[in-house]
Structure formats: structure tokens, C-alpha cells
N, C-alpha and C positions, 0 to 999 in steps of 0.2 A: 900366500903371504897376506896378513892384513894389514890393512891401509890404515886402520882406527881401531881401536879398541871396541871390541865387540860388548852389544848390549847386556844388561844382566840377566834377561830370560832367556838370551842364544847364549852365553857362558853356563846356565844351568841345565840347558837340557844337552851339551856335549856333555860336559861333568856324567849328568844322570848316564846317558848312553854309556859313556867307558867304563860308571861305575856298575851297571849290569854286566855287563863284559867280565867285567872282573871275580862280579859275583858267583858267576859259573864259574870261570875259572877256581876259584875256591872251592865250590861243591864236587866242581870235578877232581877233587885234590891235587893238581895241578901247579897252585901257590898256594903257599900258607896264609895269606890273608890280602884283606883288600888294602892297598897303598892310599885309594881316594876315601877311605874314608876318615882320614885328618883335615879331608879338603870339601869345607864348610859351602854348602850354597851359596852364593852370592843374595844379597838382599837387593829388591825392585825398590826399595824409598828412595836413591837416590837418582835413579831415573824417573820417578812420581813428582820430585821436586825439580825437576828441569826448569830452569830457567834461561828464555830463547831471548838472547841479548841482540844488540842490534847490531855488533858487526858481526853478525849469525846467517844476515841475508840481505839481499840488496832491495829498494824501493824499485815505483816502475820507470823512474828517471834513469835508476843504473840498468835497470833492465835493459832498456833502449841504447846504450852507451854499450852494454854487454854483446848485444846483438847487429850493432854497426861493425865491430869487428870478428864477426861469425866467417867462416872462409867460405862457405858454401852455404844454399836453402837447406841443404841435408842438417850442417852440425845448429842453423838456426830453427828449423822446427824441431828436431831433436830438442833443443835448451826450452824452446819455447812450450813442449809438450811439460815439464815440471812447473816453469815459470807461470804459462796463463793456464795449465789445466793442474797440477798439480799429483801430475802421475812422480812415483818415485823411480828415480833416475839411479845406474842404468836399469833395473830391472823390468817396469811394468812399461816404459817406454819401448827397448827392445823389444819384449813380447808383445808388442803392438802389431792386430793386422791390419791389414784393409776395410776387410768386414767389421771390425770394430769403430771403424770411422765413417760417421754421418752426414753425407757432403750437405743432403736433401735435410734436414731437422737439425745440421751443424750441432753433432755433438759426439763426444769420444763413451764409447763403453768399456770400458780395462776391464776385457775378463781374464786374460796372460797375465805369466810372470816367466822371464826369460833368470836364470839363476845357475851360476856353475853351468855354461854351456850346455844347459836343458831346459824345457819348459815346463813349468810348475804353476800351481796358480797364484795368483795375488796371496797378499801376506794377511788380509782380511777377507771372509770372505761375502762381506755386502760388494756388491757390484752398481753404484751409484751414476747415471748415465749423467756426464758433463759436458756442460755448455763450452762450443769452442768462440776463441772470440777472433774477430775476422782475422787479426793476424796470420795466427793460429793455422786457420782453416786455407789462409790465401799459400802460407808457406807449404802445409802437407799437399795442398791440390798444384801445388808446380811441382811439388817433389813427384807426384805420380806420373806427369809427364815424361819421366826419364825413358819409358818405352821399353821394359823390362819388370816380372815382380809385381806385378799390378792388380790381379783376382784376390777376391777376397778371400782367399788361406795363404796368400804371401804376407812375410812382416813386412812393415813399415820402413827399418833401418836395416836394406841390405846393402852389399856393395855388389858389384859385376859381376865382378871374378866366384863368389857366392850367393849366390841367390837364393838359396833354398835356408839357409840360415843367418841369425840377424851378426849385425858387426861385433868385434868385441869391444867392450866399452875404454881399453886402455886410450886408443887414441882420442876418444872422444873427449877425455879425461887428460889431455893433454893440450887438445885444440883449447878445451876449457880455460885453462890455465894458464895459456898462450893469450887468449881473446881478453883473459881480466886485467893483466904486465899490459897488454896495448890500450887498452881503454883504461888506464889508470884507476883501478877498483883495486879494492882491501881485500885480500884471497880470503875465497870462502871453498867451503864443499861445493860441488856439482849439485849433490843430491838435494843441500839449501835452496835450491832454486823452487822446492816444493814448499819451503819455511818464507818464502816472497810471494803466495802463490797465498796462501795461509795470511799472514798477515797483513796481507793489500785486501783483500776479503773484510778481515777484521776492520781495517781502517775505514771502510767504507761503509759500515755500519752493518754489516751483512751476520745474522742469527749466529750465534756460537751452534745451533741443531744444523741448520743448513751446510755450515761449514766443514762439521763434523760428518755429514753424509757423502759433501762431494769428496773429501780427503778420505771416508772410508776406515774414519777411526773406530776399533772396540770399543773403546772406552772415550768418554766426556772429557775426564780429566785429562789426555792429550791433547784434545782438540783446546782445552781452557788458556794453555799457555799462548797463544794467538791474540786471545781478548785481552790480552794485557796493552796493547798496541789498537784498540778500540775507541774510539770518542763514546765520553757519556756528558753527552749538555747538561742531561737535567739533574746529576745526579752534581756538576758545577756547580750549575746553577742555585742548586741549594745550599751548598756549602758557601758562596758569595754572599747570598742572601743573611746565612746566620753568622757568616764573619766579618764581612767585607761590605756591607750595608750602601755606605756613603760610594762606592762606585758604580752603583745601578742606574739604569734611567730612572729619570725624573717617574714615570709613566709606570713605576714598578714598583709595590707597597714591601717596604721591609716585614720581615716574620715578626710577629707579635705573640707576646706569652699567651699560651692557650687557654688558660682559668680565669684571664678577665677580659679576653677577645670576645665581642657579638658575637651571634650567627654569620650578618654578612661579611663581619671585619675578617670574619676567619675565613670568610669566602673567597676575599681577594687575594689573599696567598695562594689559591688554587688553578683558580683560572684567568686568563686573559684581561685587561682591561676594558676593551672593545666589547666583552659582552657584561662588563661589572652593571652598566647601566638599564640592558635591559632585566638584568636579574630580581636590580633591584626594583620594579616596575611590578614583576611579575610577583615577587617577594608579598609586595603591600597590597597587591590586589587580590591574593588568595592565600594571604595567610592564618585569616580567619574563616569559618567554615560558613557555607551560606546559609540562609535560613529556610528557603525552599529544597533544600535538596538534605540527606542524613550523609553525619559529618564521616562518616568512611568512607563514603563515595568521596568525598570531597576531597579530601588528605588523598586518596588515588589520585584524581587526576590532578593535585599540587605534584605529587611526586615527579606526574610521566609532563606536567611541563617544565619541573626544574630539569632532568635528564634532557630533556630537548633545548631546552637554554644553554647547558651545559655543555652540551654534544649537538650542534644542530646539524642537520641533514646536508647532507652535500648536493648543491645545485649542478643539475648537470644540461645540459643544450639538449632539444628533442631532435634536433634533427643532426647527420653531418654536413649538411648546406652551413649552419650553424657554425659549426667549427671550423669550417674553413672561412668563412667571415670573420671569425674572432681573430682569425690568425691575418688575414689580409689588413685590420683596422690596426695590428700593432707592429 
């Protein structure tokens, strides 16, 4: 029985499968014709155009709310394996082993998929090695305490009574559902807990490439619906700039049309104030070429000192005596 409506590429390739089926059947004269085919492929644009709203998943505020009424470490690193690593629940979580977790370099490898009470592999097949975060790591290293199931070709989520194969995910999906009614949260899916996992990532500034590796997406354009739920300062920033003028600092030059901006006026829309002064320093004192030297040389090293005006080098301590002094003076 399903729980949701199946995707549009698992609606096409049962479709395809029975309509082979059938199509023997046909050749074998058997039935006079195939039944499936009035029954049109399903189209993927409307799962391309996903739109992952926000009571789709929880922030890490609810997490923590979600996880205070966990009944056991088992069902809270189970939640916590979608939540802070972003395996998809129940599947790649159950096929979780031992050996796939990294006490010593604290990081999970999903190379399982636990699916229809077999084990299959992941539904992609990049295998992306994720960073656990101490939580994470503190909950699965008590659960291995349990003194059973513990080499690495045991899963992760058995119970006693079965050891040699992982739980089924019904109760887990219930604990679930129980933990969200007690902590007062908006029901979501179980498996959302990897859509919290995705866009805490995003909010944090973290690469759409990055993001897409540890989640083990095919395709980009999955991973993009994430970045929707991403801060862009500078891309604000400029939109203040050319709408909203009067509520910048003082200390910030409004955009000015660019056909009768200077060289430097157009410079201060680019960079910092802090270094407007010595730009302009640098500007008057090699802007014309010298008389000792031929002027291509000259125009090089204007160029490689505006780039270092621009961009200057980052200072850093020679020693870590150094650093630890920095740190005692503040």
C-alpha cells in the first residue's frame, strides 16, 4: 500500500514493466491487444518544477523540539541520521552499517539501501562521504553500546529479537508522528527530515555543488530547490543600492549612471570604502607612465598594483606562539 503518491519516474517504469508484459502477451496470442496502451507516460515537468515550501520541513530549532521527545537514542539518531546527515529515510538509514560509520574521521558513507525488506543500493549511485556532526556521532556511538550487532556487516537499526536484519520502518513512522503531536510541530513526512538537512545547508551559505554531492543528487536542478531558502547579501545589496538609496550608510556611495561616472566614481560602487583612499593614492601616482621606463612595462605593474589594492593579501601570524597571544589580548 502506498503511503503518497508515487513519483513520475517510478509511475513510468512500473507502467513500462506491465506494458512489456503485455506485449508478449500479444505476440504470444494470448490477448488481442495491449490494455496499457491508452495509458500515456506520465510527464517529469511537474516534479522539475517542485516547489519545497516551508511547512515541508522543520528549521534546527524544531529539530531540537523534535528530538527532546525521541523515546529512545535508537529512534533519535535514526531521525537525526536524515536531519543532520541527510540520508533518505527509511531507506538508506536502515541500510546503514557499522562499517559505513566513521567514529575516527566522524563521517557516514551510505553505500546500502534497505528497500521492500532487501537490500539494494542507494537510489544514486555517487557515494558521497558525510561529515557527522557531534550530535549525530554522540547518539550512534551510545547506540552501539547496546552490547549486540555491533561488527561492521551489522546494520545500524536492529532490534534484539532480530539482529541479523534492520527494523521495519512502520513503527519508526509512528514514533515519528507521536514525537511531532508532543512537541507541538506542523506534521510533516519522516523522510522531510532530509528537506531540513538541505535547507539548513542552504541557509548557511553552503555551495548549491557541495550540497548536491553530500545529498547525492543526479541532477543540479534538484539540488536548486534548496537555494531558494539561501541568503544572497550582495545580490540585496544591490538591489538597495539602485532602489532604496536613502537607507544606506552614510559611508556607502549610491550607484551612479555609468556614461558620465569617472574611472574612480565608478570605482566606489565596487569596493569598500576603507580602501577608496588608498586607491585613489595609487590612481594619481601611476596613472601616467614614467619616463624612465617603456610605457608597457608601466601599465603591467599599474594593473598588478590596482589588483592588489583591490584584493590585498591576507596577513597572517608567523608563528602559533602568535595566535595564541592574539587570543589571550582579547
Amino acid at each position: 500500500m502506498l503511503v503518497a503518491p508515487a513519483a513520475a519516474q517510478t509511475r513510468n517504469e512500473y507502467r513500462d514493466i506491465f506494458s512489456a508484459c503485455l506485449n508478449y502477451a500479444v505476440r504470444q496470442r494470448w490477448i488481442p491487444a495491449n490494455p496499457l496502451v491508452e495509458v500515456k507516460r506520465r510527464s517529469k515537468r511537474e516534479q522539475r518544477e517542485r516547489v519545497l515550501r516551508r511547512d515541508d520541513f522543520y528549521d534546527p530549532s524544531e529539530i531540537d523540539r523534535l528530538l527532546t521527545h525521541a523515546p529512545r537514542v535508537f529512534e533519535e539518531a535514526f531521525w537525526l541520521c536524515g536531519a543532520h546527515a541527510g540520508l533518505r529515510l527509511s531507506g538508506e538509514a536502515l541500510g546503514l552499517r557499522w562499517g559505513a560509520v566513521d567514529f575516527n574521521a566522524l563521517i557516514l558513507r551510505p553505500y546500502d539501501n534497505w528497500v521492500l525488506n532487501q537490500l539494494d543500493t542507494p537510489k544514486t549511485s555517487d557515494c558521497e562521504a558525510i561529515p557527522m556532526t557531534p550530535r549525530l556521532a554522540r547518539a550512534l556511538l551510545e547506540l552501539k553500546q547496546r552490547g549486540y550487532a555491533t561488527t561492521d556487516e551489522d546494520f545500524v537499526f536492529v532490534s534484539e529479537q532480530e539482529p541479523g536484519r534492520p527494523v521495519r520502518d512502520k513503527p519508526l513512522r509512528a514514533a515519528f508522528k507521536l514525537a511531532c503531536q508532543e512537541a507541538d510541530l506542523k506534521p510533516i513526512k519522516m523522510y522531510n527530515l532530509r528537506h531540513s538537512f538541505g535547507t539548513s545547508l542552504a541557509a548557511k551559505g553552503v555551495d548549491v555543488r557541495t550540497i548536491q554531492g553530500l545529498m547525492r543528487h543526479a541532477r543540479l536542478n534538484t539540488t536548486e530547490q534548496y537555494m531558494a531558502y539561501a541568503p544572497r547579501p550582495e545580490l540585496a545589496n544591490q538591489i538597495t543600492r539602485a532602489l532604496d538609496p536613502e537607507s544606506l550608510p552614510k559611508n556607502v556611495t549610491p550607484i551612479r549612471a555609468a556614461s558620465t561616472a569617472s574611472f574612480l566614481e565608478r570605482l566606489e560602487e565596487e569596493i569598500p570604502a576603507k580602501w577608496l583612499h588608498e586607491v585613489e593614492r595609487i590612481f594619481a601616482e601611476g596613472h601616467m607612465p614614467l619616463a624612465t621606463e617603456p610605457a608597457h612595462l608601466d601599465r603591467g605593474r599599474e594593473s598588478r598594483r590596482h589588483l592588489i589594492a583591490l584584493e590585498p593579501p591576507v596577513q597572517t601570524p608567523a608563528k602559533a606562539s602568535d595566535i595564541e597571544a592574539s587570543y589571550q589580548e582579547t
